[in-house]
PAROPA-623357 format. One record per residue (C-alpha): residue number from 0; residue in one letter; y, z, x. Coordinates in pm, 1 decimal. Layout:
<fikols>
@resi = NUM; resn = A; yy = Y; zz = Z; xx = X;
...
</fikols>
This chain:
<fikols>
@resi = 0; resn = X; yy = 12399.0; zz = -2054.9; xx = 21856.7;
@resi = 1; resn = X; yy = 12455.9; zz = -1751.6; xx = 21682.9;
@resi = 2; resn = X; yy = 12665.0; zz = -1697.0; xx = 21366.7;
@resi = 3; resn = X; yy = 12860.0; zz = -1344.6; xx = 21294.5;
@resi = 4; resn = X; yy = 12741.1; zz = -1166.0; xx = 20981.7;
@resi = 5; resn = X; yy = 12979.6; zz = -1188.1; xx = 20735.2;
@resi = 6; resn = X; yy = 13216.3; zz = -898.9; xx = 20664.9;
@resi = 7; resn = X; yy = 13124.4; zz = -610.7; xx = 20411.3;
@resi = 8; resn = X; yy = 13359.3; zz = -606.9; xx = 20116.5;
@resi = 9; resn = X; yy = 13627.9; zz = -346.2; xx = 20137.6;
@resi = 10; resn = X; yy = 13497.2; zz = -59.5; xx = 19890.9;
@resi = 11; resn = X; yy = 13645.7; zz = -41.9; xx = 19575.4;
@resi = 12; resn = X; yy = 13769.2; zz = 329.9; xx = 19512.2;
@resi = 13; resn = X; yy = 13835.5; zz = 396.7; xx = 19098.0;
@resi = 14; resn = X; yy = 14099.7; zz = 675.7; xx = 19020.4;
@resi = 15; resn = X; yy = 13835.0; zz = 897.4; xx = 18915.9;
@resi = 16; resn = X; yy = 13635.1; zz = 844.4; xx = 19226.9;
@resi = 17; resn = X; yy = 13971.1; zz = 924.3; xx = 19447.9;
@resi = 18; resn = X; yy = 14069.3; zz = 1202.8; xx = 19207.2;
@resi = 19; resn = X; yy = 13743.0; zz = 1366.9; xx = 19267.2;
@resi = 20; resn = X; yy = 13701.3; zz = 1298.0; xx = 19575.9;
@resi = 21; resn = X; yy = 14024.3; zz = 1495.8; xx = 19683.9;
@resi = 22; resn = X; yy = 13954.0; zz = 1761.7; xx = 19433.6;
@resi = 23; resn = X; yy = 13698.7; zz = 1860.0; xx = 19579.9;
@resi = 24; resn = X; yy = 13869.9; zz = 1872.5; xx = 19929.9;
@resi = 25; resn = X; yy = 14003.6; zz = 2189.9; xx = 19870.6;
@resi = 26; resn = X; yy = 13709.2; zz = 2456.8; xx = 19877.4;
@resi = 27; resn = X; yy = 13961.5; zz = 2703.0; xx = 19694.3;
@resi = 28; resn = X; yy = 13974.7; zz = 2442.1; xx = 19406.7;
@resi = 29; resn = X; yy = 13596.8; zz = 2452.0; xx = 19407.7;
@resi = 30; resn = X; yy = 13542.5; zz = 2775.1; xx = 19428.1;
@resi = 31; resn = X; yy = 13815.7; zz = 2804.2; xx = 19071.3;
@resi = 32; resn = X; yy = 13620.9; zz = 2551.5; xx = 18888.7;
@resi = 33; resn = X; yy = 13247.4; zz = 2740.0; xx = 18961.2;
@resi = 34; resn = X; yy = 13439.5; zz = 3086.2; xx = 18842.1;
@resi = 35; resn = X; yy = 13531.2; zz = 2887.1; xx = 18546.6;
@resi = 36; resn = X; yy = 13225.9; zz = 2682.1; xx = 18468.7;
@resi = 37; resn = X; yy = 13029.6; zz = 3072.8; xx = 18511.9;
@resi = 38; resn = X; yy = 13308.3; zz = 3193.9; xx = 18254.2;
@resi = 39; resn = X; yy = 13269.2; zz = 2931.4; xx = 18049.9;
@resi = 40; resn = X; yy = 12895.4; zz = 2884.2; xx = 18044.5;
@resi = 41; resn = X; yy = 12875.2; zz = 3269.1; xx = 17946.0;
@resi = 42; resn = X; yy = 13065.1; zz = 3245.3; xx = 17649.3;
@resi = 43; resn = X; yy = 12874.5; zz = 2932.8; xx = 17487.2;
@resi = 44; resn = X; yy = 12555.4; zz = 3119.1; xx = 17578.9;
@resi = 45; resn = X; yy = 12645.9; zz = 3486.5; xx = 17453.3;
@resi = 46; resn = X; yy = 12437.0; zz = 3508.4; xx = 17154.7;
@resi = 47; resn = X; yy = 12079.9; zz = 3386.4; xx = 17387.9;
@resi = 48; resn = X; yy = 12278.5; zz = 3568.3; xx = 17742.3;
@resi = 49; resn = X; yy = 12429.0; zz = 3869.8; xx = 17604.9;
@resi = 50; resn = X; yy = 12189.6; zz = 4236.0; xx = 17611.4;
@resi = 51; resn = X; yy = 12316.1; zz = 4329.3; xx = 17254.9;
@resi = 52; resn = X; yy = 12522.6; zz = 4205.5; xx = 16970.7;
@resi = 53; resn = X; yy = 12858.0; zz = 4395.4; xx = 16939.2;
@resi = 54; resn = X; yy = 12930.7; zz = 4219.6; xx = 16557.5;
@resi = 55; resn = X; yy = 12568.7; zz = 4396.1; xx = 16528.3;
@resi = 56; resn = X; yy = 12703.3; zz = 4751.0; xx = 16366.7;
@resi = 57; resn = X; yy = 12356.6; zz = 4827.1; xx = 16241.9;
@resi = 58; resn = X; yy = 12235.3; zz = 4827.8; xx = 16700.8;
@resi = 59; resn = X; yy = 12488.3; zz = 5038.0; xx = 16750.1;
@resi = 60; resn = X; yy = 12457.5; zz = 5424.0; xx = 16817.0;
@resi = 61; resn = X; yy = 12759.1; zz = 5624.3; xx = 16850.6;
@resi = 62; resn = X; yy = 12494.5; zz = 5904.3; xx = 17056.9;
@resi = 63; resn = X; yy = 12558.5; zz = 5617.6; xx = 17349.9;
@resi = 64; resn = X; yy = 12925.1; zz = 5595.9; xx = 17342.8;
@resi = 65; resn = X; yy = 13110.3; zz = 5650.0; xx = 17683.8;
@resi = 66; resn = X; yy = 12760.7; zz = 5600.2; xx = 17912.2;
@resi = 67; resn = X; yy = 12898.8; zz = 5507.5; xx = 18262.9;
@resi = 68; resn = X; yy = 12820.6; zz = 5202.6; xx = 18438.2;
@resi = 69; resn = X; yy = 12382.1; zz = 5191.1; xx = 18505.0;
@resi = 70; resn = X; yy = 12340.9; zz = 5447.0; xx = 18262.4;
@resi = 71; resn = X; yy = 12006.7; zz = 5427.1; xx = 18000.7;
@resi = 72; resn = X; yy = 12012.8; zz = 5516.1; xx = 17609.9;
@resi = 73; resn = X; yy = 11737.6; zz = 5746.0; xx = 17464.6;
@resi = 74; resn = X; yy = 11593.6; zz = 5425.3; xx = 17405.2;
@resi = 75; resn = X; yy = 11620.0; zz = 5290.6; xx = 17773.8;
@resi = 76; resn = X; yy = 11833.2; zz = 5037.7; xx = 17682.9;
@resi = 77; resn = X; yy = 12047.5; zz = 4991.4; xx = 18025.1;
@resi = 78; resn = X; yy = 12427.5; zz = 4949.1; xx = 18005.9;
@resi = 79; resn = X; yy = 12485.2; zz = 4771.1; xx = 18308.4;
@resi = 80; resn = X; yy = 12858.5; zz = 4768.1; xx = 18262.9;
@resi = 81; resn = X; yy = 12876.8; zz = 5108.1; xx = 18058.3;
@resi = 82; resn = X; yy = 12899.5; zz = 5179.8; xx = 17671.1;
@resi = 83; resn = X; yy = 13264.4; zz = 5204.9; xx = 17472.9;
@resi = 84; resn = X; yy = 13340.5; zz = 5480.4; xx = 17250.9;
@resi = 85; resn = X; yy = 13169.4; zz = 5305.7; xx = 16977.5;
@resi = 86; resn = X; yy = 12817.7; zz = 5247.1; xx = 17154.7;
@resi = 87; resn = X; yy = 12864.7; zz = 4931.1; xx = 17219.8;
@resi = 88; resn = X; yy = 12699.2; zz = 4776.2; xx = 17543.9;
@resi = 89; resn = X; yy = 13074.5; zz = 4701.1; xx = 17785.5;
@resi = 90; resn = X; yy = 12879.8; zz = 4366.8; xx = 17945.6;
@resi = 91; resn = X; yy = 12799.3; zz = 4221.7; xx = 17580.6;
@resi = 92; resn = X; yy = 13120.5; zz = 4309.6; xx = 17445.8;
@resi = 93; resn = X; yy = 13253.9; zz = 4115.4; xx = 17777.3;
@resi = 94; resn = X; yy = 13070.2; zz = 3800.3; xx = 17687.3;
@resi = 95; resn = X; yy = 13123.8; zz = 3769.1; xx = 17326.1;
@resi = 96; resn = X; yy = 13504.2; zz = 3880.3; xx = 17400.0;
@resi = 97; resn = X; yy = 13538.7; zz = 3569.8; xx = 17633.2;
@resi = 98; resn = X; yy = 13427.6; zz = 3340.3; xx = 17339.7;
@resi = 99; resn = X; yy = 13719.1; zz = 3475.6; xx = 17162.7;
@resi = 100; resn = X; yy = 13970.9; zz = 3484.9; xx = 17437.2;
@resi = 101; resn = X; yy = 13858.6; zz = 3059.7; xx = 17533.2;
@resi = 102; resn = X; yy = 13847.9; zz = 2961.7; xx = 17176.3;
@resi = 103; resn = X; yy = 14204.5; zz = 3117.0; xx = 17128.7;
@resi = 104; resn = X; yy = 14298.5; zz = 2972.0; xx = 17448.3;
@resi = 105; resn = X; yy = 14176.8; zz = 2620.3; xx = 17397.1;
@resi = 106; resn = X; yy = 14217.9; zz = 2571.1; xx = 17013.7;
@resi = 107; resn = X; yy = 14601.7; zz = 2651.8; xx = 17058.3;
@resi = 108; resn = X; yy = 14682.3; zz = 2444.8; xx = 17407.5;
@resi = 109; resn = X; yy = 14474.3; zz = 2135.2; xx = 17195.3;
@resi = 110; resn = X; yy = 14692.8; zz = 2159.9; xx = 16842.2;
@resi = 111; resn = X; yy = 15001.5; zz = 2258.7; xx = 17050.3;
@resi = 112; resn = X; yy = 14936.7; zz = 1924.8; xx = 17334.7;
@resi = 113; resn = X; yy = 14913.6; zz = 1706.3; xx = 16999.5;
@resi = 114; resn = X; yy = 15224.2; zz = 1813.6; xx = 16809.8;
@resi = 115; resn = X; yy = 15407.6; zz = 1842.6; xx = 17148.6;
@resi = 116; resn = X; yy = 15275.0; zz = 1449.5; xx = 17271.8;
@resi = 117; resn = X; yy = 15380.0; zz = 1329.6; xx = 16907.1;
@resi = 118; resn = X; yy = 15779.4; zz = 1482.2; xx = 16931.2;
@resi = 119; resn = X; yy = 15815.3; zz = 1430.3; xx = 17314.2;
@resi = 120; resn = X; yy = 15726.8; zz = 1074.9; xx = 17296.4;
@resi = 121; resn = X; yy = 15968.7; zz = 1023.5; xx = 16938.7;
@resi = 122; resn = X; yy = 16226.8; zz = 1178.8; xx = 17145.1;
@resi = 123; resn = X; yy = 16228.6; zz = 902.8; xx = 17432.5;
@resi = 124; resn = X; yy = 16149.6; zz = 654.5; xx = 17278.5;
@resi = 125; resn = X; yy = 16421.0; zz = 668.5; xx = 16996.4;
@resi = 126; resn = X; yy = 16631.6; zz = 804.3; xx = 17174.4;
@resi = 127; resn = X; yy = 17030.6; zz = 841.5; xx = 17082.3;
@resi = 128; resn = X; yy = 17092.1; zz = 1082.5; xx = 16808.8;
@resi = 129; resn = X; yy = 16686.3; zz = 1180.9; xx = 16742.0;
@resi = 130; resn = X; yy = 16630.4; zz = 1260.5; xx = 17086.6;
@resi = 131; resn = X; yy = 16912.1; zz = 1480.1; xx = 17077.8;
@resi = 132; resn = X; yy = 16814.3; zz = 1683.8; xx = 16771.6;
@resi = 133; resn = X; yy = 16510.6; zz = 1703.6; xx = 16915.3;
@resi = 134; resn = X; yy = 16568.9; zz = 1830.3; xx = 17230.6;
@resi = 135; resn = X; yy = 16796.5; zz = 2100.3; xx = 17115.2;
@resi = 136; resn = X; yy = 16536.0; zz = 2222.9; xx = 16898.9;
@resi = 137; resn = X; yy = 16334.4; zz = 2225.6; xx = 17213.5;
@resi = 138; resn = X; yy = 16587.4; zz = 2411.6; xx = 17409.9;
@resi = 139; resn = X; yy = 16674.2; zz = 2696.1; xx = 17090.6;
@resi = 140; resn = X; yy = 16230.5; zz = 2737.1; xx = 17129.7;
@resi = 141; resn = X; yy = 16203.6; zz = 2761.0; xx = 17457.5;
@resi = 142; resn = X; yy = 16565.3; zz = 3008.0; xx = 17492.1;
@resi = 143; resn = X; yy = 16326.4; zz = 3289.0; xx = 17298.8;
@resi = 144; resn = X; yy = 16036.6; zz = 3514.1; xx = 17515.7;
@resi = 145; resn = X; yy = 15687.9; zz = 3326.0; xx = 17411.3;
@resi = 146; resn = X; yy = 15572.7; zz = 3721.8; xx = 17293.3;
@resi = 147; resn = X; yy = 15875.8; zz = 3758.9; xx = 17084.9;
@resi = 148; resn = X; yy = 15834.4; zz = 3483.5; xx = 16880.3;
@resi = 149; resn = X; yy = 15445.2; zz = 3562.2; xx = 16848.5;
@resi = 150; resn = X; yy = 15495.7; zz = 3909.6; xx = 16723.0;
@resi = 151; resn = X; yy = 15714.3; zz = 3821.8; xx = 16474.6;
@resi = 152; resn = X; yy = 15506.0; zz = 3536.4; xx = 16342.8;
@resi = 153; resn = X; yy = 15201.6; zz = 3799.8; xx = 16387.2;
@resi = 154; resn = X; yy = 15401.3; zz = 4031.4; xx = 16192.6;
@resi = 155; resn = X; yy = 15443.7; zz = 3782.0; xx = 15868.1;
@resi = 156; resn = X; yy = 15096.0; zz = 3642.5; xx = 15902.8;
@resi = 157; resn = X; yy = 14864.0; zz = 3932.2; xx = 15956.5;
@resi = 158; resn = X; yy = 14618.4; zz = 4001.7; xx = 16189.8;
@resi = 159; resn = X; yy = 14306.8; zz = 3727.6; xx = 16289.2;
@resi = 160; resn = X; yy = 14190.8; zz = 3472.0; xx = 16513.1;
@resi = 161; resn = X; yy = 14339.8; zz = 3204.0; xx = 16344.4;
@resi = 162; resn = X; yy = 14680.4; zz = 3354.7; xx = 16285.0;
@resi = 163; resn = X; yy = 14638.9; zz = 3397.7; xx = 16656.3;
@resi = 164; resn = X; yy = 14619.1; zz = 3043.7; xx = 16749.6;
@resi = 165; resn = X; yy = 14873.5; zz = 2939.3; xx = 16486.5;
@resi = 166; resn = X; yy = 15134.7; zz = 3196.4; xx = 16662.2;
@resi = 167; resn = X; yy = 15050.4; zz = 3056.4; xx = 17011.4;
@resi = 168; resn = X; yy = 15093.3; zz = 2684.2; xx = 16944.2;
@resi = 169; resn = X; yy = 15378.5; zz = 2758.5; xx = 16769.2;
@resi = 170; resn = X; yy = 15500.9; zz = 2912.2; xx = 17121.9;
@resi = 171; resn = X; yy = 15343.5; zz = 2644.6; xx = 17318.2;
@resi = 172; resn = X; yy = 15465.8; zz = 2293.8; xx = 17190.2;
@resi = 173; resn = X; yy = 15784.8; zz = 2286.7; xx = 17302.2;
@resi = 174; resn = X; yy = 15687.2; zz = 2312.0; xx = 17646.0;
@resi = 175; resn = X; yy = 15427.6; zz = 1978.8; xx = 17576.9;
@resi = 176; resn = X; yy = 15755.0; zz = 1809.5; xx = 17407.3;
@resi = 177; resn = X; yy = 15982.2; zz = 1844.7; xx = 17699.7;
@resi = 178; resn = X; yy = 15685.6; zz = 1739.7; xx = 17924.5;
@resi = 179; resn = X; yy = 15620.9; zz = 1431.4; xx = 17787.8;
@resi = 180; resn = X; yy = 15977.1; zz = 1356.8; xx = 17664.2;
@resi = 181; resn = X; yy = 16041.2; zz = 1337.8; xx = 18064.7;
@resi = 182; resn = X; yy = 15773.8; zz = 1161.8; xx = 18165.3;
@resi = 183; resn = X; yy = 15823.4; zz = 881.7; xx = 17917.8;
@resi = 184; resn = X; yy = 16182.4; zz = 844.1; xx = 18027.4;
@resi = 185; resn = X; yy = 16089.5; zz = 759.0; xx = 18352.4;
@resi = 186; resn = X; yy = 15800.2; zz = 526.6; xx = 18247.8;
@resi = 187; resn = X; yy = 16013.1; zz = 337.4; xx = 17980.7;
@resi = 188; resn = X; yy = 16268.1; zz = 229.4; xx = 18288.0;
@resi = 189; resn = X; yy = 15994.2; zz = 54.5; xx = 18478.4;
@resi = 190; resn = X; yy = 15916.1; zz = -347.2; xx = 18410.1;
@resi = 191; resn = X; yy = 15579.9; zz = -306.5; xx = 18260.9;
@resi = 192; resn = X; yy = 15745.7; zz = -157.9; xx = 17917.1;
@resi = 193; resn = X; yy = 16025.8; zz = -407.2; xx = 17967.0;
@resi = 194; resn = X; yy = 15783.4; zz = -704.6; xx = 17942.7;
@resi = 195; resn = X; yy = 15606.5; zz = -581.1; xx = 17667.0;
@resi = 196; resn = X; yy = 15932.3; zz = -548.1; xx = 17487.1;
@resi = 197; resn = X; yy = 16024.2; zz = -918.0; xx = 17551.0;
@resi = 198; resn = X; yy = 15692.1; zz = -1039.3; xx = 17462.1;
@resi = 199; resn = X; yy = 15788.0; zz = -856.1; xx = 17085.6;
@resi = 200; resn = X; yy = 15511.6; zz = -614.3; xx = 17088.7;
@resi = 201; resn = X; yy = 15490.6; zz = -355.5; xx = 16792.7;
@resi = 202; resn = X; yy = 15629.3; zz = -75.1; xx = 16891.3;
@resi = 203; resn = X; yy = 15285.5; zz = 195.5; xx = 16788.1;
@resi = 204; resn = X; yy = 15165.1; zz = -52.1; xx = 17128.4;
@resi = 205; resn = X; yy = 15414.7; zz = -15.9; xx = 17327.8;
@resi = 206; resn = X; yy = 15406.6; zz = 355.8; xx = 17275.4;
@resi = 207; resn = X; yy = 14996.0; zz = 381.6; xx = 17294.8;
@resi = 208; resn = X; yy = 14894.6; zz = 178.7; xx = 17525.8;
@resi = 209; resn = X; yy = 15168.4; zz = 143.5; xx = 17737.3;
@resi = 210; resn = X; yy = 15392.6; zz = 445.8; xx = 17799.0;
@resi = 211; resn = X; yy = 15090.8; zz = 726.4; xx = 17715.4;
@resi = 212; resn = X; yy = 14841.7; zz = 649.0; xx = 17954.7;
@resi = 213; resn = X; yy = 15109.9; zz = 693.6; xx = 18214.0;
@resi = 214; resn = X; yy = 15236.9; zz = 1022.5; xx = 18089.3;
@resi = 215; resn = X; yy = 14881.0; zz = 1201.8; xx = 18081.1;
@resi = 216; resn = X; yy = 14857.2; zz = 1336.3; xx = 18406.8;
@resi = 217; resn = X; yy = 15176.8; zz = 1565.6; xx = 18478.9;
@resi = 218; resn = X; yy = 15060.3; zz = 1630.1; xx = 18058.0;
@resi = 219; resn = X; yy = 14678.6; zz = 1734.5; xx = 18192.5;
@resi = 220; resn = X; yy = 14843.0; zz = 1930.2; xx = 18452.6;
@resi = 221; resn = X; yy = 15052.3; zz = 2161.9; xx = 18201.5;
@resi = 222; resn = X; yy = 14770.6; zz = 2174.8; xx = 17958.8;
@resi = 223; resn = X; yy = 14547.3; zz = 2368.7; xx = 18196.5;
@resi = 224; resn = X; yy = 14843.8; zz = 2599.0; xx = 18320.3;
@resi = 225; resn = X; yy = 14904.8; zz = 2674.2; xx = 17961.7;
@resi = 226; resn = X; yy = 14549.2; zz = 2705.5; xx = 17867.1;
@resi = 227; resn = X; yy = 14573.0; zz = 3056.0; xx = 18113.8;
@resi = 228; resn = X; yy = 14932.7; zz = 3159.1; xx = 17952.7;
@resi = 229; resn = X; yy = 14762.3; zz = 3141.9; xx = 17644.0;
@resi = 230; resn = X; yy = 14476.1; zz = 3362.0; xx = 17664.9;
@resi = 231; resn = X; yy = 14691.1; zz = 3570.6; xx = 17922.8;
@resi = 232; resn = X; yy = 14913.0; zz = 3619.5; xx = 17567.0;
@resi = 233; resn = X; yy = 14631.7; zz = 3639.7; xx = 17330.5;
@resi = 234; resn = X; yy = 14524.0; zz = 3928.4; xx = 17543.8;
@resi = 235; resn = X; yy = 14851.0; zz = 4115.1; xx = 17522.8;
@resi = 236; resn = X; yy = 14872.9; zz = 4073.9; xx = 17199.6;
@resi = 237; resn = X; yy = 14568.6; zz = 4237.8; xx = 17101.9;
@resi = 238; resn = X; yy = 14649.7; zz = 4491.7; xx = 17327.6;
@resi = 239; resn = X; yy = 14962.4; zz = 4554.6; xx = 17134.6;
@resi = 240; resn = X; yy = 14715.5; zz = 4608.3; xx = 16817.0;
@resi = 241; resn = X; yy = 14838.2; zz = 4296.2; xx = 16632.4;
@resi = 242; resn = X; yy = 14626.7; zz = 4010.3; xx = 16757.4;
@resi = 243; resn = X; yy = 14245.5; zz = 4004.9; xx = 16657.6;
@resi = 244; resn = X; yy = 14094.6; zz = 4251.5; xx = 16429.4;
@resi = 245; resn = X; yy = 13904.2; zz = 4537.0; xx = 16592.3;
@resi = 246; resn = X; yy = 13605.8; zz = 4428.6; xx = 16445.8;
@resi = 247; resn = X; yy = 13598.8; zz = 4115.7; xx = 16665.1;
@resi = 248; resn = X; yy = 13618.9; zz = 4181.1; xx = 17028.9;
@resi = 249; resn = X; yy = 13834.8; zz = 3998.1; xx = 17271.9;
@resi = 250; resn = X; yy = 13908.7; zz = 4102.9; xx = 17596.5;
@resi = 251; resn = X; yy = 14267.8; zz = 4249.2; xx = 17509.6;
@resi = 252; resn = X; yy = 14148.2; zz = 4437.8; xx = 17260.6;
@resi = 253; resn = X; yy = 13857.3; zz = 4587.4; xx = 17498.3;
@resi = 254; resn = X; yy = 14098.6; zz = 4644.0; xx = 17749.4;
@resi = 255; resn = X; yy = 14349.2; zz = 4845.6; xx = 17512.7;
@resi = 256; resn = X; yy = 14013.5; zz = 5011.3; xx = 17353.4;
@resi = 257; resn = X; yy = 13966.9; zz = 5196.4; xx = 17662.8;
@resi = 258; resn = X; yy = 14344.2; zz = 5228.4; xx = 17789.3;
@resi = 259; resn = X; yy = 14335.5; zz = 5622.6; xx = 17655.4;
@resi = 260; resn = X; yy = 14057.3; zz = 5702.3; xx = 17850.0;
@resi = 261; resn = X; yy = 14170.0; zz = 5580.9; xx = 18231.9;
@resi = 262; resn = X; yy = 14311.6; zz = 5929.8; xx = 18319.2;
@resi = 263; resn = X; yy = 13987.7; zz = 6067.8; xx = 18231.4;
@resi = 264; resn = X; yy = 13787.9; zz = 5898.4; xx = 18478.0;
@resi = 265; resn = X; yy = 13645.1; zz = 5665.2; xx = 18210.1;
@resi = 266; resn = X; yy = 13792.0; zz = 5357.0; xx = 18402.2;
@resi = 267; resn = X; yy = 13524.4; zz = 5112.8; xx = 18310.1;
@resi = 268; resn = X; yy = 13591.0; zz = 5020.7; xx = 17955.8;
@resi = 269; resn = X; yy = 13918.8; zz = 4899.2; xx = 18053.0;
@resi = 270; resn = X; yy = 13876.6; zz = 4803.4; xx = 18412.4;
@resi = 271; resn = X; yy = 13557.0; zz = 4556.1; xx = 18376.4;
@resi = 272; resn = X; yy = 13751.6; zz = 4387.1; xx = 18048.8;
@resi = 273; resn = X; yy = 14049.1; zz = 4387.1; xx = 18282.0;
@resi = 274; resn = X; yy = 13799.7; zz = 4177.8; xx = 18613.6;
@resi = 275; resn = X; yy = 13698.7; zz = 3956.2; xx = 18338.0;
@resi = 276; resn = X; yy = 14034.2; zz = 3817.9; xx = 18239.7;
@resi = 277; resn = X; yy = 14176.9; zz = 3855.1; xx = 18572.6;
@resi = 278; resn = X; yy = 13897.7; zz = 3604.1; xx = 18678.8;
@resi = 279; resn = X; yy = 13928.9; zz = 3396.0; xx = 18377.1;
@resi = 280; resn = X; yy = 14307.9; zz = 3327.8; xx = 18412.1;
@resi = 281; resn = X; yy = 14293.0; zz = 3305.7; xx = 18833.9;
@resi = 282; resn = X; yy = 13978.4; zz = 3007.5; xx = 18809.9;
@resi = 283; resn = X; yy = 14179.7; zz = 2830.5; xx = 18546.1;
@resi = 284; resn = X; yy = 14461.1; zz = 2833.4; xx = 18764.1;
@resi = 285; resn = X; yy = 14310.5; zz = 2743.8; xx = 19087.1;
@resi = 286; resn = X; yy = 14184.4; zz = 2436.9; xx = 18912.6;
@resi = 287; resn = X; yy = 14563.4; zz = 2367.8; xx = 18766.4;
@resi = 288; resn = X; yy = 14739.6; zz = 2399.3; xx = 19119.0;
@resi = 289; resn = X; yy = 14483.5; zz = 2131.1; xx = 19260.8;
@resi = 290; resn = X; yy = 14461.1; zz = 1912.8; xx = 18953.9;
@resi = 291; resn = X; yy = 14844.9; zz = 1895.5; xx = 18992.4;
@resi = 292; resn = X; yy = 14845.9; zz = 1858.5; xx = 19372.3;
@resi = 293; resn = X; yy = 14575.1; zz = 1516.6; xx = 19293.7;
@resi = 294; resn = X; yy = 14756.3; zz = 1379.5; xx = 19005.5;
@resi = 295; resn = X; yy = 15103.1; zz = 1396.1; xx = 19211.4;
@resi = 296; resn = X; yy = 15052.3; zz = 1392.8; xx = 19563.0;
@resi = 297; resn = X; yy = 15415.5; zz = 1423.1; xx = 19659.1;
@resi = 298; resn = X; yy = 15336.3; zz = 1819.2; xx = 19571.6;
@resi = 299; resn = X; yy = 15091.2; zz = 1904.7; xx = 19793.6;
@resi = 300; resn = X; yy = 15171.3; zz = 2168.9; xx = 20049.8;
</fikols>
């Protein structure tokens, strides 16, 4: 007499497991996230990656400004990307310009996600009177052009990197506040918060461990959106000549830098600036739309 081998246990699938799993369903997703791991990878490496240092004014020769794309200095130093007007290799300038563009980008979307987690979750939970002064506030912020409000802050602060990032989270949190605001409305209906209000629990607990953990992923999904807004704006406004100094390259002001000389046929010192945001903001936002299409299911196409 034989006896059937006993049934396998079902297998246990985590949320990360399942969120990766379908992430990586979509090959356009994948293909985002490589673009901005490359992107990425090239700004932490500049100083070992990058053929010359543009902060460097002592490398620079102004004998091998405007050198088109595969072009050699007396030196044979190879510009594989072309020289600016200043002599400064285009595909080192790219790099380091990167470092500023992310570090504007991600500095501002992490100080504006805090301030904008703190005042959307005071709103709903107190609700009444401070949610309403609150959320007007919100609505007066976000009833102003995000470049508006950063040129005039620009304008009283000066020009810098950190003025920068100042200017764009002061753009950026309301968007955070409303997020979260209506995220924790709908999670402070459901039983789970009611219990924990009947069993007395502090309120700093209810809040934390309760209502936040459930509002992080439509909260994820607007940070990375916002993370491509914001470099998209830091890049404008150094365009506009009041975001970073010229002294420190970022890709707006590379792109502006070379803006005079497009009708002259020197395209390349704005055009390859130009490929390497366009690619920057487009892999950042491929990995947004399919984050957002994991975390909420109900939106995918």
């Amino acid at each position: 007499m034989t006896t059937a081998a006993p049934a396998s246990a079902p297998t246990v699938q985590t949320p990360l497991k399942r969120f990766v799993v379908e992430f990586f369903d979509s090959r356009v997703a994948v293909l985002g996230l490589g673009l901005l791991v490359l992107v990425v990878s090239s700004a932490l490496l500049a100083p070992w990656i990058a053929p010359q240092d543009p902060y460097d004014l002592s490398k620079l020769d102004i004998m091998s400004g405007m050198l088109p794309p595969g072009s050699a200095d007396m030196d044979g130093n190879v510009f594989w990307l072309g020289s600016d007007e200043q002599g400064r290799d285009l595909l080192s300038a790219i790099i380091y310009g990167l470092r500023t563009s992310l570090l504007v980008g991600f500095s501002s979307t992490a100080m504006a996600l805090a301030i904008g987690l703190i005042v959307g979750m005071i709103a709903a939970y107190a609700g009444g009177s401070t949610d309403a002064t609150i959320m007007r506030l919100v609505d007066i912020q976000l009833s102003f052009p995000a470049i508006l409000i950063a040129l005039i802050l620009l304008a009283v602060l000066g020009k810098g990197v950190d003025k920068v990032i100042i200017a764009l989270t002061a753009v950026q949190w309301a968007y955070y506040a409303r997020t979260v605001r209506s995220a924790a409305l709908v999670e402070r209906r459901k039983e789970y918060v009611e219990a924990a209000q009947c069993l007395a629990l502090p309120k700093q607990r209810v809040v934390l461990h309760h209502l936040l953990p459930n509002c992080l992923p439509p909260l994820i999904v607007v940070a990375t959106v916002q993370v491509a807004h914001a470099i998209t704006l830091e890049a404008t406004l150094s365009f506009l000549g009041v975001g970073v100094p010229v002294t420190q390259p970022s890709l707006g002001m590379l792109i502006a830098s070379g803006f005079d000389y497009m009708l002259s046929g020197e395209f390349w010192v704005s055009v390859f600036p130009g490929l390497a945001l366009l690619i920057t903001v487009v892999s950042i936002n491929l990995v947004g739309d399919q984050m957002r299409d994991v975390l909420n299911p109900r939106l995918q196409h």
